[in-house]
C-alpha positions in Angstrom: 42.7 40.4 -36.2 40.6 37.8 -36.0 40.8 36.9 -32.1 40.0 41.0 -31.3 36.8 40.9 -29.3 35.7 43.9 -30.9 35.6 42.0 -34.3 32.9 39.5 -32.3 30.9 42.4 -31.4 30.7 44.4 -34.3 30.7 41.5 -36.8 28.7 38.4 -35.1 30.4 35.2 -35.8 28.5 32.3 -37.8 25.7 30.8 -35.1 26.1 27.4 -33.6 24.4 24.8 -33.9 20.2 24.7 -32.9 20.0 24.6 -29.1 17.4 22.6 -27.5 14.0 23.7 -27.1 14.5 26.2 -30.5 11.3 27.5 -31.5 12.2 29.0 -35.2 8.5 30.0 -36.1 9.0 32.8 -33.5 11.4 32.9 -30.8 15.0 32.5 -30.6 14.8 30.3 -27.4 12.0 29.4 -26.1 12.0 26.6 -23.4 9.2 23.5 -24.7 7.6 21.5 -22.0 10.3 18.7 -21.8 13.3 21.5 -21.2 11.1 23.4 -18.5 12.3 23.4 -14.7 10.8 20.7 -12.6 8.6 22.4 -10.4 9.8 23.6 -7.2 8.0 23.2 -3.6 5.8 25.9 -3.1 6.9 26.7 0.4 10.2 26.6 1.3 12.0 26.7 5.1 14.2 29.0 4.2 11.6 31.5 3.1 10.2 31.2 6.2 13.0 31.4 8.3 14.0 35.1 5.8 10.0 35.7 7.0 10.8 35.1 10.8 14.0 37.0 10.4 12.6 40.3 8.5 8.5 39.8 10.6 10.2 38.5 14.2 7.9 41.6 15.4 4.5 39.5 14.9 4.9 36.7 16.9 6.4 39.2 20.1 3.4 41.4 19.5 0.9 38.0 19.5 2.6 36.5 22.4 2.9 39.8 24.6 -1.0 40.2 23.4 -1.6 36.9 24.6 -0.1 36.6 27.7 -1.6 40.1 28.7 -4.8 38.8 28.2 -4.3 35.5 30.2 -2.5 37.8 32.9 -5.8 40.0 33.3 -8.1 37.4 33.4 -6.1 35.5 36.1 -6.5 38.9 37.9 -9.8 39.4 37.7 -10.6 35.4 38.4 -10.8 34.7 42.0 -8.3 32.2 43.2 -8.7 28.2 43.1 -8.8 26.1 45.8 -8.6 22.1 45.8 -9.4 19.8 48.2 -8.9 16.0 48.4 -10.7 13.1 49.2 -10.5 9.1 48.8 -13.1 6.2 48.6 -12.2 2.5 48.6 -14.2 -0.6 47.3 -14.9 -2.5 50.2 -15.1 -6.3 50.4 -18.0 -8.2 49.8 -19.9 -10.8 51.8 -21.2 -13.3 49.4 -24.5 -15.4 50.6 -25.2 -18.3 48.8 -28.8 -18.0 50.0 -29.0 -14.7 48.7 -28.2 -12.6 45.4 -25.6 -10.1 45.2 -25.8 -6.6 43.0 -23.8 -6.6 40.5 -22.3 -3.8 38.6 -20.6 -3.4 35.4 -16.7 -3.7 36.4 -15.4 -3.2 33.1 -16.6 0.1 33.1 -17.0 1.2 37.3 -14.4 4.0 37.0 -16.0 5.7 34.8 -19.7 5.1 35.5 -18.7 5.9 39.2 -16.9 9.7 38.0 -19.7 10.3 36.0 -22.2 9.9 38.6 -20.5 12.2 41.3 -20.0 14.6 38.5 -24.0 14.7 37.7 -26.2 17.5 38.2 -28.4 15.3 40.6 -25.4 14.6 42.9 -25.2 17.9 43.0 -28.5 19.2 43.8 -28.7 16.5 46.4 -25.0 17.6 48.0 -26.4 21.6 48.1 -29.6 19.9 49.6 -27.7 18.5 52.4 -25.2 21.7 53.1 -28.4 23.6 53.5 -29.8 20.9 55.9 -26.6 20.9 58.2 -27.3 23.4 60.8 -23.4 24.1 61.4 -22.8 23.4 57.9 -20.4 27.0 56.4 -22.6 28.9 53.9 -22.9 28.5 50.3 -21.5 31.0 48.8 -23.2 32.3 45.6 -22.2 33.9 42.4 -23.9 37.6 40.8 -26.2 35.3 39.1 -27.8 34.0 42.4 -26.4 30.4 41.7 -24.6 28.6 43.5 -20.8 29.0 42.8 -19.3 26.0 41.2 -17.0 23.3 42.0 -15.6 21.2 40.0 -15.2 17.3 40.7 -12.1 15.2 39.3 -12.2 11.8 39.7 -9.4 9.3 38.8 -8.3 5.6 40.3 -5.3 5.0 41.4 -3.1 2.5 39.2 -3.8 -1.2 40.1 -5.7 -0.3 43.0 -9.2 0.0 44.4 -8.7 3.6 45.6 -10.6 6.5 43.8 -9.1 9.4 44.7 -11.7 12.5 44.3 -10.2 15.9 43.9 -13.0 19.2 44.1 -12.0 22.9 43.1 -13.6 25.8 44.0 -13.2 29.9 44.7 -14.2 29.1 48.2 -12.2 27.3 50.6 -14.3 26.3 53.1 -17.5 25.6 50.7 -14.9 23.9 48.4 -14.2 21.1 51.5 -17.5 21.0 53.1 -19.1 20.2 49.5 -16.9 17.6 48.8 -17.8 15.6 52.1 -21.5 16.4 51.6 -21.2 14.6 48.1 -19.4 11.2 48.8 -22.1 11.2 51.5 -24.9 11.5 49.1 -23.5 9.7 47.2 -23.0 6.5 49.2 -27.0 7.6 50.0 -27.8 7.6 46.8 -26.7 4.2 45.7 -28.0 2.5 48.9 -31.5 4.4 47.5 -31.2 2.9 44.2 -30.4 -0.1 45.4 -33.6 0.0 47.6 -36.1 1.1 44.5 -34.1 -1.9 42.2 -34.8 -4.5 45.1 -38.8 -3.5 45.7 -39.1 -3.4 42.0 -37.9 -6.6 41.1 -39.4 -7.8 44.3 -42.9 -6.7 43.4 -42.2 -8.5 40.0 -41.0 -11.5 40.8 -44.1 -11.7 43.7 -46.4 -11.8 40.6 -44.7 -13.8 38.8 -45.1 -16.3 42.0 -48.7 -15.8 41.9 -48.6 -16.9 38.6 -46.7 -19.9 38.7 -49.0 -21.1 41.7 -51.8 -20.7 39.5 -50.4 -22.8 36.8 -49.4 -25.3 39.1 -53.3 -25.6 40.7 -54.6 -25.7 37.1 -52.1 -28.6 35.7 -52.9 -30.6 39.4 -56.8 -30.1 38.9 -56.0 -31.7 34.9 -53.8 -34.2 36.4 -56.5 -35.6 39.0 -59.7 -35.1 36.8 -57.6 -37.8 34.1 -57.1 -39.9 37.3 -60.9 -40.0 38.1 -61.8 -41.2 35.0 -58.7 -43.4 34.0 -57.3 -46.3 35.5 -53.7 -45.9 34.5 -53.2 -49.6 35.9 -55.7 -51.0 33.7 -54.9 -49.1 30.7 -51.4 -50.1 30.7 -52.3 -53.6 31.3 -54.9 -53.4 28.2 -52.0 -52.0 26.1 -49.5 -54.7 26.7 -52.2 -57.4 26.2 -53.7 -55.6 22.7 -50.0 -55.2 21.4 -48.9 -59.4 22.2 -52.1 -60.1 20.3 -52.0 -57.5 17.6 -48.2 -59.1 17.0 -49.7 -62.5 16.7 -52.4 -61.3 14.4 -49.8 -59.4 12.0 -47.6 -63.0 12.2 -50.8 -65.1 10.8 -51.7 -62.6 8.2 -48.0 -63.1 6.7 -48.1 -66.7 6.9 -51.3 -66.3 4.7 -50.2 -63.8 2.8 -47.5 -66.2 1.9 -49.7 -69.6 1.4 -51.9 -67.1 -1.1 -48.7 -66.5 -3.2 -47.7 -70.0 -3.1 -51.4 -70.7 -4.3 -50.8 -68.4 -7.1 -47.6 -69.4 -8.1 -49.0 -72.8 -8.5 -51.8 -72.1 -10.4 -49.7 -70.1 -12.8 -47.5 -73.4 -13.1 -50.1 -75.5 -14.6 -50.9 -73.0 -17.4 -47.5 -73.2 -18.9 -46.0 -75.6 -17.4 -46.2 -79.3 -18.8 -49.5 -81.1 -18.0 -48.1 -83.9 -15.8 -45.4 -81.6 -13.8 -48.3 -79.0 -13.1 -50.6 -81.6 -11.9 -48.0 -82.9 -9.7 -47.1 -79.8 -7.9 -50.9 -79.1 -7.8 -51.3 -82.0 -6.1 -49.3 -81.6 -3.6 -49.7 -78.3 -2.8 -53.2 -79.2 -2.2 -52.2 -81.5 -0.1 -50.3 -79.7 1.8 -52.7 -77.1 2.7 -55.5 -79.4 3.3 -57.1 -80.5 -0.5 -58.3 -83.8 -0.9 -57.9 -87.1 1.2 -54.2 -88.3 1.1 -55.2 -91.1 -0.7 -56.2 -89.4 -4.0 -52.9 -87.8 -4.7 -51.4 -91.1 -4.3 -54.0 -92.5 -7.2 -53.3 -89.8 -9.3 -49.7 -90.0 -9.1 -49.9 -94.1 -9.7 -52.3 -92.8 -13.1 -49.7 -90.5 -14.3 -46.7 -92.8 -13.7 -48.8 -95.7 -15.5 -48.9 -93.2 -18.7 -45.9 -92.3 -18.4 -44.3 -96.1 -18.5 -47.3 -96.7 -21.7 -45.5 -93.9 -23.8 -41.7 -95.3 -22.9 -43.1 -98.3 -23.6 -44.8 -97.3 -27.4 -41.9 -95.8 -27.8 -39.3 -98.4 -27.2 -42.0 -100.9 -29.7 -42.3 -98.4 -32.3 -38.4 -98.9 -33.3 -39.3 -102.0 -34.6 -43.1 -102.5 -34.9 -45.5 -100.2 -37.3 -48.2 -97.9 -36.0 -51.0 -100.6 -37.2 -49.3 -103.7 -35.2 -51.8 -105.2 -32.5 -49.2 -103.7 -29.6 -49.1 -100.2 -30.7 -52.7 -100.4 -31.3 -53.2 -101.3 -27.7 -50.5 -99.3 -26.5 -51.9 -96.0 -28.0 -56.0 -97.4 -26.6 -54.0 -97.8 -23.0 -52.2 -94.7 -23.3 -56.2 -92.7 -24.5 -57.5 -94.0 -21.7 -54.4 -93.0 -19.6 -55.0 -89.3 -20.6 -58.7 -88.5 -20.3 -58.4 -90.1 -16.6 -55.5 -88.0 -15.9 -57.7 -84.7 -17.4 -60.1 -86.0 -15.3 -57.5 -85.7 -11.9 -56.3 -82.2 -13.7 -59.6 -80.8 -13.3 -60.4 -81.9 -9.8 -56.7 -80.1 -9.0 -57.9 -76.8 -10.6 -61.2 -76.8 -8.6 -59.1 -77.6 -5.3 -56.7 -75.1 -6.2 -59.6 -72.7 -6.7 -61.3 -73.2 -3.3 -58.3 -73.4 -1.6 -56.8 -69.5 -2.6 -60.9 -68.5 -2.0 -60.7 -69.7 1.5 -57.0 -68.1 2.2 -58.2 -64.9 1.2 -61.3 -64.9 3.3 -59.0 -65.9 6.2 -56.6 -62.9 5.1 -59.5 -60.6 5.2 -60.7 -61.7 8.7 -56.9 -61.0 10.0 -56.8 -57.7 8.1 -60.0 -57.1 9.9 -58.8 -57.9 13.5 -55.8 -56.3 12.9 -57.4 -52.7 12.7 -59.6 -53.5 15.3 -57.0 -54.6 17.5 -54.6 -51.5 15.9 -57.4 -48.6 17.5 -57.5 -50.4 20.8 -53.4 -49.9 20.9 -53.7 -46.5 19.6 -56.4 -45.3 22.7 -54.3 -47.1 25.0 -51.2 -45.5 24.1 -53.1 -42.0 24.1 -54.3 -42.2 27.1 -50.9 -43.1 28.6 -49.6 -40.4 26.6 -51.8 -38.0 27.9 -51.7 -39.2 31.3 -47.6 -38.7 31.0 -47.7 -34.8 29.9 -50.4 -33.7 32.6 -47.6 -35.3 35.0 -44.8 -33.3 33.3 -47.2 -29.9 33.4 -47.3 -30.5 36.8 -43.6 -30.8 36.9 -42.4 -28.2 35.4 -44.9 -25.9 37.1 -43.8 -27.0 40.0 -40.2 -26.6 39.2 -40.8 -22.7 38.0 -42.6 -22.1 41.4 -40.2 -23.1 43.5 -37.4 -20.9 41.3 -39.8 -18.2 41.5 -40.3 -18.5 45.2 -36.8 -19.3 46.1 -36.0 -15.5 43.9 -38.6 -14.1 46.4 -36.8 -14.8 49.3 -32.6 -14.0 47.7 -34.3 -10.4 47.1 -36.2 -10.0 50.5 -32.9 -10.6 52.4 -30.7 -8.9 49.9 -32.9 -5.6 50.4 -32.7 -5.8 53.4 -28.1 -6.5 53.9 -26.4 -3.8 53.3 -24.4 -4.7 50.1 -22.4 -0.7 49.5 -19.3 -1.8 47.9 -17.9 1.6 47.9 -16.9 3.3 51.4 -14.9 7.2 52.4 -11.6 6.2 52.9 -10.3 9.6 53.8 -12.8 12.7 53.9 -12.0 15.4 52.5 -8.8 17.3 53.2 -8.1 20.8 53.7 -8.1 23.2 51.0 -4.9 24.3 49.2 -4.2 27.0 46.8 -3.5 25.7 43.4 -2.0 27.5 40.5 -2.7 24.8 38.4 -5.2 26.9 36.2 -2.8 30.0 36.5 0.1 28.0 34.9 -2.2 26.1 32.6 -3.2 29.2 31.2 0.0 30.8 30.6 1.0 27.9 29.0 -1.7 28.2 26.5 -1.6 32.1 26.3 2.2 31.5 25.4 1.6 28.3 23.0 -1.8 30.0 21.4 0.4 33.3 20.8 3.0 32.1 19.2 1.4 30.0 17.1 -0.6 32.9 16.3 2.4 35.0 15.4 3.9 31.8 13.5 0.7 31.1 11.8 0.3 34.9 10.3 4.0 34.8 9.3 3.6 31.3 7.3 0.4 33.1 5.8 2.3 36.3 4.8 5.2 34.5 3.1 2.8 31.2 1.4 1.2 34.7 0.0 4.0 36.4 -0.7 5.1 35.0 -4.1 8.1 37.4 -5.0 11.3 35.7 -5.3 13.9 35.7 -3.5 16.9 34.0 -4.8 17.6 33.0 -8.7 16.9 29.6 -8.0 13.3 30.4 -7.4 13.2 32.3 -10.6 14.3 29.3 -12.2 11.9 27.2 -10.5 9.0 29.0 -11.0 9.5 30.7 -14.4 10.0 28.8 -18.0 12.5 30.9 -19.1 16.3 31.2 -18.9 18.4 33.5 -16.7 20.8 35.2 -18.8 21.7 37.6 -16.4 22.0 38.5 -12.4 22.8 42.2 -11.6 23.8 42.5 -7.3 22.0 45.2 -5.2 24.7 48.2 -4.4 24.2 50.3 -1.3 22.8 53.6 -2.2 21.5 53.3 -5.6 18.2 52.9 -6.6 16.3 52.5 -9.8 16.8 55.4 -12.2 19.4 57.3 -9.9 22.9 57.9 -11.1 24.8 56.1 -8.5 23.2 52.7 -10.4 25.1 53.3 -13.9 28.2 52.4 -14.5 30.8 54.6 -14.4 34.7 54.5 -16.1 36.3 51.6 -14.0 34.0 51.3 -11.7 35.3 49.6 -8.6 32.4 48.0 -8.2 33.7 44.8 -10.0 30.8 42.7 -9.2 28.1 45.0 -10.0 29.8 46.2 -13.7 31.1 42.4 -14.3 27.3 41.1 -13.8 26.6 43.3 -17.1 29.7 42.4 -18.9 28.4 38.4 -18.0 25.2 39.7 -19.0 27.0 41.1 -22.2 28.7 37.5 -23.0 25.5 35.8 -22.4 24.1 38.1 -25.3 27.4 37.6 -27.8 27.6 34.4 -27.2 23.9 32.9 -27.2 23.3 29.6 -29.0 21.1 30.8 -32.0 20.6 29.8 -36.0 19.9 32.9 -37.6 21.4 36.4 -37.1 22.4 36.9 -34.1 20.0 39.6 -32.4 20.7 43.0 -32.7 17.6 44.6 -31.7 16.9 44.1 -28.0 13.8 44.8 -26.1 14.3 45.8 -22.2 11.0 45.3 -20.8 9.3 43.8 -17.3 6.1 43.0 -15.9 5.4 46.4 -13.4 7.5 49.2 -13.1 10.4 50.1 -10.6 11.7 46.7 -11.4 15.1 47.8 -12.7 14.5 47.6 -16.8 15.6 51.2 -17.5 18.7 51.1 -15.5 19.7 47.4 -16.9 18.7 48.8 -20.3 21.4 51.7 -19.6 24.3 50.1 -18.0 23.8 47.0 -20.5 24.1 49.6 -23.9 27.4 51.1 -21.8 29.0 47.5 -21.1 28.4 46.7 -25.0 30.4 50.3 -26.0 32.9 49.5 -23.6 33.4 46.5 -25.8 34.3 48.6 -29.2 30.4 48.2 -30.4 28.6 50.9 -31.7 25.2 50.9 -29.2 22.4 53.3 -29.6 19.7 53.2 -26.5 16.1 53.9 -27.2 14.0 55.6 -24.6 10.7 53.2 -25.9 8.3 54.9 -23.4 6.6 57.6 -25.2 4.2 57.5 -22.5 6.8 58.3 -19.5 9.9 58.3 -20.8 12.6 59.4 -17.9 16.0 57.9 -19.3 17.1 61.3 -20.3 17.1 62.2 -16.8 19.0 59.1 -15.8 21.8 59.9 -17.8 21.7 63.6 -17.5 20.5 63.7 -21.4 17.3 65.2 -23.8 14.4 64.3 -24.0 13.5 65.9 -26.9 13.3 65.7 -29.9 13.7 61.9 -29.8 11.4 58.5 -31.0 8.4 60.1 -30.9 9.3 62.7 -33.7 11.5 60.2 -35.8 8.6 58.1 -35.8 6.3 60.2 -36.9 9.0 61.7 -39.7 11.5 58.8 -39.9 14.3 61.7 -41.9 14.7 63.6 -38.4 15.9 60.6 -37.4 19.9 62.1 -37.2 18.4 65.1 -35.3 17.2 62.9 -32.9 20.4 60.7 -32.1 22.3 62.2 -29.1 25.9 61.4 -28.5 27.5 60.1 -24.9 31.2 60.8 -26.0 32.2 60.2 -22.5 30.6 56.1 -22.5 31.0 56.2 -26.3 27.3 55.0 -27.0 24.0 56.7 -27.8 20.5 57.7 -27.1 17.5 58.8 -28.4 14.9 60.3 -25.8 11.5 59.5 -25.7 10.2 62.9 -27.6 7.3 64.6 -26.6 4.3 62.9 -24.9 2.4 60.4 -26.8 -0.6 59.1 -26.1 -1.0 57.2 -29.5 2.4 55.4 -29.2 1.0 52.0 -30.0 -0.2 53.3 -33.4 3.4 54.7 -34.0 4.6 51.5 -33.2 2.6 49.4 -35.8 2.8 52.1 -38.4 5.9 52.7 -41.2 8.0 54.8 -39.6 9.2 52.2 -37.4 10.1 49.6 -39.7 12.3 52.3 -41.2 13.8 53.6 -38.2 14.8 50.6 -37.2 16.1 49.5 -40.6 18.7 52.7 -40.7 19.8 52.4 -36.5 20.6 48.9 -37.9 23.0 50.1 -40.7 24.2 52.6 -37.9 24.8 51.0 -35.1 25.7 47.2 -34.2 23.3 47.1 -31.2 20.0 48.7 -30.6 18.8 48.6 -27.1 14.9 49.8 -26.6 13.6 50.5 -23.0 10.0 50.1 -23.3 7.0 50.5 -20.5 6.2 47.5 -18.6 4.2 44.9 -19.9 1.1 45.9 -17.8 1.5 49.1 -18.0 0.3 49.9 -21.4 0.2 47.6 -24.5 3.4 49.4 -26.0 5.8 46.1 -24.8 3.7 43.7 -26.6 3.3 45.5 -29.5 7.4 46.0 -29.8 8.7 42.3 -28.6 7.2 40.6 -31.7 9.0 43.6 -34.1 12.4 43.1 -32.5 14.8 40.7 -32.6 14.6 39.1 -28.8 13.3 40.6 -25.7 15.6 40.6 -22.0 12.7 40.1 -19.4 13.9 41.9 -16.1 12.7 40.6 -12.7 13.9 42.0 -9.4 15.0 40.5 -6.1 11.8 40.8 -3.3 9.9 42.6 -5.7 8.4 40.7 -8.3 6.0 38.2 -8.0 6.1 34.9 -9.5 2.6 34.9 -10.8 2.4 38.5 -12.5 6.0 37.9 -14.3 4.0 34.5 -15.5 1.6 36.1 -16.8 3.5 38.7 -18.7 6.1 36.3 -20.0 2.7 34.6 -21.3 1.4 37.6 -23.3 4.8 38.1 -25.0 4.9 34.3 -26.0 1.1 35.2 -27.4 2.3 38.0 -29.6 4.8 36.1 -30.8 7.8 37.7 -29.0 11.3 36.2 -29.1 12.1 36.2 -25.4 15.9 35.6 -25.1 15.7 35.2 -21.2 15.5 36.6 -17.4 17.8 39.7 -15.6 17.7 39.1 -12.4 18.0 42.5 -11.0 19.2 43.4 -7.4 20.1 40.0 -6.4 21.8 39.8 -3.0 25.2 39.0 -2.9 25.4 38.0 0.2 23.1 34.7 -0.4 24.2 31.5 -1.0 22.5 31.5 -4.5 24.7 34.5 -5.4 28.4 33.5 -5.6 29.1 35.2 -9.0 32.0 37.7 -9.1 33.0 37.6 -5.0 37.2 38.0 -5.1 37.8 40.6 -5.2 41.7 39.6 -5.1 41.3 39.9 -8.9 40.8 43.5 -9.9 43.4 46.0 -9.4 41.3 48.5 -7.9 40.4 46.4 -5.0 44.2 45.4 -4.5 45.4 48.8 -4.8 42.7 49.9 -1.9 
């Protein structure tokens, strides 16, 4: 029938179409770089909690180790003692007369814990203990020194209370040092304080004396000027030199402005008409002082005379010729006319001439006075000047002496008023036992241990790359799972309570192989569908052999005829396994493919079968690439439906990637808490190099009870569980 699953096993239906990610130069399903698992988080809290869980041991040992150690050193310690003290700032009297010190407020806390916390302080407290006649001893450590104590210092919130807290070994030293600092202290300050005033004293005393030597030398300048200056006079002088140097610069620009007036008129008569010219010329000269009044008014009656004769010629000569007695005598009149008025024209020139002559020798007398008069400003002013900055010398001298003298005094009576803004408020208290550094250090003991412990355990499992679950395995590997076998209590790899037996009521561990088996029947592929499968891993005691075995009994089961190889001539141990012979088996078939029917051995009872390894073989990769294998393999095919070969590891020997590319798909078996991500990597990367079709991942001894596991878990559905 066509439905009998036998038929699918032992005829392989047509293949479906490509999947994606076919690869059909060389393997049957390869993932590409676009179908590969996004890649997971390299650490994730479950594995660490599975590390806590399995390692909980660590962190114990580091925190009992820990706590051991703070426990004996608080032992051997001697015990703490703290006393308490308090200083307040006081108030402040402020003289106007006098200058306060002044301190930097912003930071007074912690200048102020610093200093009692400074090795001088310190010195200078042991240095008073000593001095105190019934002062208690100082106690001292094997070194000689002095034992410690330690100051705290803190301010209490919006207050002006430091509150000073000193712990020591010694109870009684612990107390008495604490009072015998705040006391030097408060010493020390007023000290510094004392040093600060004489220094800026002694400073400011020289400046003084400088300043009242400026102030003699600018007087002595001031009164030597005054000896031979009359300031009285010299101002007067100044006044009068600038009224009359104004007047002078006023004449010189009404002559300046005459002398232009000269010009302009001279410039008239050359282009202008004769008669106009002569009449302006006239009377500028006039104005300024030219000729008698009287000879403007002739020329004037000469010109107007001429001027009527040519009106006159001119009104005749419409109706009279040239030649006619009139004209005649009007032209003569009108000759004579114009050589008299020539005559006037000239005499104008020459007064014009002498007149601009005599201007500018005025001009140059006023230019003359003015610079005289111009210097005679300039020294008065200078001396006035100079007479005004000895004064201000003198001034400001005085002014700087008088600051200077006035600092003198603020600092004398400052040095001398006690100005300590800081006073004991409470001395120091009786010492008290503290555990503080007892629980302190427990706390860190217990915090420091099991971070210890927690710390090695994160490094352990970030290290520890073997997987875990099948979701890792998918994460972390580019290949497919095809397959997930459980871990069943009491077998191990290559013992005989891990085959299958008969109906097996293990029905999870024998239906992982028979989903392992459906995986294989019913893979997406183009060609044949394989029938010559490889059964290899990365190391050994992975699993492969006994996956190999129970996989070749699940496919008889199914009506197929199975033959399993034992492919590692170098240690071959599947005979054992299955209670079978070794020899003669591949070895001897390959080296004479025609004993290949003495070498077949028959499981009637699992209805499948097996050829051993053969004898020892050290050459087993140059049986591989010879002849005889092509041809064994040729005639299991025509045989048998499936042919199952258990080879050696991949890093074991070279014999896996020498038979992946010769078959037709290799099963890649990892195991649960065994293999690591990185090795099975690499070894799925050499197969892909030879050119091995790698059909996907066995995930060998997974737990069932995890999450990730939830394959094949009711067992309401076999009989044999229902019948128990």
């Amino acid at each position: 029938m066509p439905g009998n699953p036998q038929d699918i096993i032992k005829s392989p239906a047509p293949a479906p179409a490509v999947p994606a990610g076919y690869r059909p130069d060389y393997a049957y399903y390869e993932p590409l770089a676009e179908d590969l698992p996004a890649p997971g988080s390299p650490f994730r809290i479950q594995r660490f909690l599975r590390g806590l869980l399995k390692y909980w041991w660590i962190p114990v040992i580091t925190l009992v180790l820990a706590l051991g150690g703070a426990v004996a050193y608080v032992w051997y310690m001697p015990p703490t003692y703290v006393s308490r003290a308090r200083m307040w700032e006081t108030v402040k009297v402020r003289l106007p007369e006098g200058g306060l010190f002044t301190e930097d407020m912003q930071n007074f806390g912690g200048t102020q814990s610093d200093l009692l916390k400074s090795s001088a302080l310190h010195e200078l407290a042991l240095a008073r203990l000593r001095s105190l006649t019934n002062s208690v001893p100082i106690p001292r450590g094997d070194d000689g020194n002095p034992l410690p104590v330690q100051i705290k210092v803190s301010q209490s919130s919006k207050s002006a209370v430091f509150v000073l807290e000193a712990s020591g070994s010694h109870a009684a030293y612990t107390q008495a040092y604490l009072d015998a600092l705040m006391a030097v202290y408060l010493e020390y300050k007023k000290n510094v304080r004392q040093e600060v005033s004489g220094d800026t004293l002694a400073s400011i005393s020289e400046q003084v004396q400088k300043a009242e030597r400026d102030l003699k030398f600018e007087q002595d300048a001031l009164m030597i000027f005054q000896r031979t200056n009359n300031l009285a006079i010299i101002e007067e002088e100044g006044r009068i030199a600038g009224g009359y140097l104004a007047r002078l610069k006023t004449q010189l620009s009404d002559l300046e402005l005459e002398a232009r007036l000269l010009a302009a008129t001279a410039l008239a008569q050359t282009t202008n008409a004769a008669t106009n010219a002569q009449s302006l010329d006239l009377a500028v000269a006039a104005s300024f002082g030219g000729p008698s009044s009287s000879a403007p008014a002739e020329h004037q009656a000469t010109f107007k005379e001429i001027e009527l004769l040519k009106l006159q010629r001119e009104r005749l000569s419409k109706n009279l010729r040239p030649k006619h007695p009139k004209i005649v005598k009007l032209d003569a009149d009108i000759e004579r006319g114009e050589k008299l008025a020539e005559i006037y024209r000239r005499q104008s020139r020459e007064q014009l001439a002498s007149s601009q002559a005599a201007i500018q020798l005025k001009m140059e007398n006023v230019r003359n006075s003015i610079r005289e008069w111009e210097g005679k400003v300039v020294e008065a002013n200078s001396r006035i000047a100079e007479a005004e900055r000895l004064k201000m010398n003198v001034q400001r001298a005085q002014g700087m002496y008088e600051r200077l003298a006035l600092l003198v005094q603020n600092v004398g009576i400052s040095r001398n008023i006690d100005q300590e803004t800081l006073a004991i408020l409470e001395p120091a208290s009786l010492p008290e036992r503290s555990y503080t550094r007892e629980i302190g250090l427990a706390g860190m003991a217990s915090f420091g241990g099991l971070g210890l412990g927690l710390g090695l355990i994160f490094l352990i499992v970030v290290r520890d790359d073997r997987f875990e679950s099948v979701v890792e395995v998918t994460e972390k590997l580019p290949v497919q799972v095809v397959g997930q076998v459980p871990e069943i209590s009491g077998a191990r790899n290559g013992s005989p309570a891990s085959l299958l037996r008969p109906d097996d009521d293990r029905h999870a561990y024998a239906e992982s192989f028979r989903g392992l088996r459906s995986a294989l029947l019913f893979m997406a592929v183009d060609q044949q569908r394989p029938r010559v499968l490889l059964v290899t891993s990365a190391v050994p005691n992975e699993g492969k052999s006994t996956v190999a075995a129970n996989l070749a009994r699940t496919l008889a089961q199914g009506g197929a005829r199975v033959v399993l190889l034992d492919g590692d001539l170098r240690k071959g141990v599947l005979h054992q396994f299955l209670g079978l012979q070794r020899a003669p088996g591949f070895a001897e078939a390959l080296g004479d493919p025609n004993r290949l029917d003495e070498v077949i051995q028959t499981d009637p009872a699992h209805n499948f079968s097996f050829i051993g390894s053969g004898h020892l073989a050290g050459n087993s990769g140059d049986l591989f690439l010879g002849p005889g294998f092509e041809t064994v393999i040729s005639r299991l095919r025509e045989k048998f439906d499936y042919v199952l070969i258990d080879s050696s590891p991949v890093f074991a020997a070279d014999d896996a990637a020498t038979l992946a590319p010769r078959v037709d798909g290799t099963l890649f078996v990892v195991r649960n808490r065994y293999s690591g991500a990185r090795i099975a990597r690499e070894a799925l990367e050499l197969l892909y190099q030879r050119q091995a079709k790698v059909l996907g991942l066995v995930f060998n001894r997974a737990n069932a009870a995890s999450r990730s596991y939830y394959y094949y878990k009711y067992a309401d559905y076999y009989p044999a569980a229902r019948h128990a």
